[in-house]
C-alpha positions in Angstrom: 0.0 0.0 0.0 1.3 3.5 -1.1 0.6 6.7 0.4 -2.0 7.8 -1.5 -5.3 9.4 -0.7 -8.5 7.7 -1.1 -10.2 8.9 1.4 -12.2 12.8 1.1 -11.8 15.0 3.9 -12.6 18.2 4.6 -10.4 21.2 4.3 -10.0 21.5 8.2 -8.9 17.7 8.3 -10.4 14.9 10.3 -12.3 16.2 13.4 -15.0 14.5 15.8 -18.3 14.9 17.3 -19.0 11.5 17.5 -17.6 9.2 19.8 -17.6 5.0 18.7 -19.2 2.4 20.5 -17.3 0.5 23.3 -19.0 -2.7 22.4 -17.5 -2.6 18.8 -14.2 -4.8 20.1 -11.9 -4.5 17.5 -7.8 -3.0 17.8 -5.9 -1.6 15.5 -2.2 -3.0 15.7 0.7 -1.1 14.6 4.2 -2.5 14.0 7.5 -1.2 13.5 8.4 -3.9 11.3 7.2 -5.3 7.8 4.3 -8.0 7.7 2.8 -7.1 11.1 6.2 -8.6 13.0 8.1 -7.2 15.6 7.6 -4.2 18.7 4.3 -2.7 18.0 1.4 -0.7 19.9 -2.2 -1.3 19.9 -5.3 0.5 20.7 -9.2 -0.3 21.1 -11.6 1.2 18.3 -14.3 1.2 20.4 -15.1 4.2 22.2 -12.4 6.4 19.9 -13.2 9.9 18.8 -14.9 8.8 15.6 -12.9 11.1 12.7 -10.2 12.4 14.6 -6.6 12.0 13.4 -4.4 10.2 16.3 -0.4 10.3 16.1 1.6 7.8 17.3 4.9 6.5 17.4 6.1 5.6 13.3 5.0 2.4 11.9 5.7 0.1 8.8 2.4 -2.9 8.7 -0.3 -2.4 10.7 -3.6 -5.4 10.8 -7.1 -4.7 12.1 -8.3 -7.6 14.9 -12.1 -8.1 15.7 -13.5 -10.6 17.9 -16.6 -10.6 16.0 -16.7 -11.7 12.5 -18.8 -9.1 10.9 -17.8 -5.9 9.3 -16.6 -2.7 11.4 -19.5 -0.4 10.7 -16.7 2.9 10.0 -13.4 2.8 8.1 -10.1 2.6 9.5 -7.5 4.9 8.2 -3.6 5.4 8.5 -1.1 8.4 7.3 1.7 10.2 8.3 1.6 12.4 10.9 -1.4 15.4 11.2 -3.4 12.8 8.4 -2.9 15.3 5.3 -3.3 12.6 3.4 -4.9 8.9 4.4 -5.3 5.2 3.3 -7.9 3.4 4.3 -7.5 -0.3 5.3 -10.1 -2.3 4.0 -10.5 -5.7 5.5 -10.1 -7.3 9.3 -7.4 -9.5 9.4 -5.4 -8.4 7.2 -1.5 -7.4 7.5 -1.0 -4.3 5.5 2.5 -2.9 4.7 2.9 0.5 3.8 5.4 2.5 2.5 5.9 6.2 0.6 5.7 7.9 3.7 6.3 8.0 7.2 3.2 6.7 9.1 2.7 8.5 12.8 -0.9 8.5 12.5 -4.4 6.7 12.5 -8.2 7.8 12.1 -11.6 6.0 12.2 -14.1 7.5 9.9 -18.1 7.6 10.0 -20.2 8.3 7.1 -21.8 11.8 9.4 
């Protein structure tokens, strides 16, 4: 995966007034090495600030986890650091390694 926008955001950049649900149990892991190996951070989707860009230390792969098996009801997005520009990841379970810039930063994004 590539840098490269496909998600549309406002001019002002992802920001929140909507908070997700803490039942949805699903993480979002990010590594510091390729194919989702080595150290790596985590955090819980549910109950984030929905569309508000979150930094974090730099990361190479990154996979989405759910307990559940159906579909996250928002879209999970990565990008360097202050989200200028975001890729969206779009299936659970999935190890994602990214490269053409340096990724610091994360998002979940509702269709308000």
């Amino acid at each position: 995966i590539s840098a490269i926008s496909n998600i549309t955001r406002g001019a002002g950049g992802p920001h929140s007034d909507a908070t997700l649900s803490p039942q949805i149990a699903a993480y979002l892991y990010l590594y510091e090495g390729s194919n989702c190996s080595g150290t790596y951070s985590y955090t819980n989707l549910g109950g984030m600030q929905a569309n508000e860009c979150t930094q974090n230390n730099p990361f190479v792969s990154v996979i989405i986890q759910q307990i559940a098996p159906s579909p996250t009801p928002y879209e999970v997005v990565v990008g360097p650091r202050q989200c200028p520009e975001v890729i969206a990841l779009p299936s659970v379970g999935v190890c994602y390694n990214l490269s053409g810039a340096l990724f610091e930063a994360y998002a979940v994004i509702t269709a308000n």
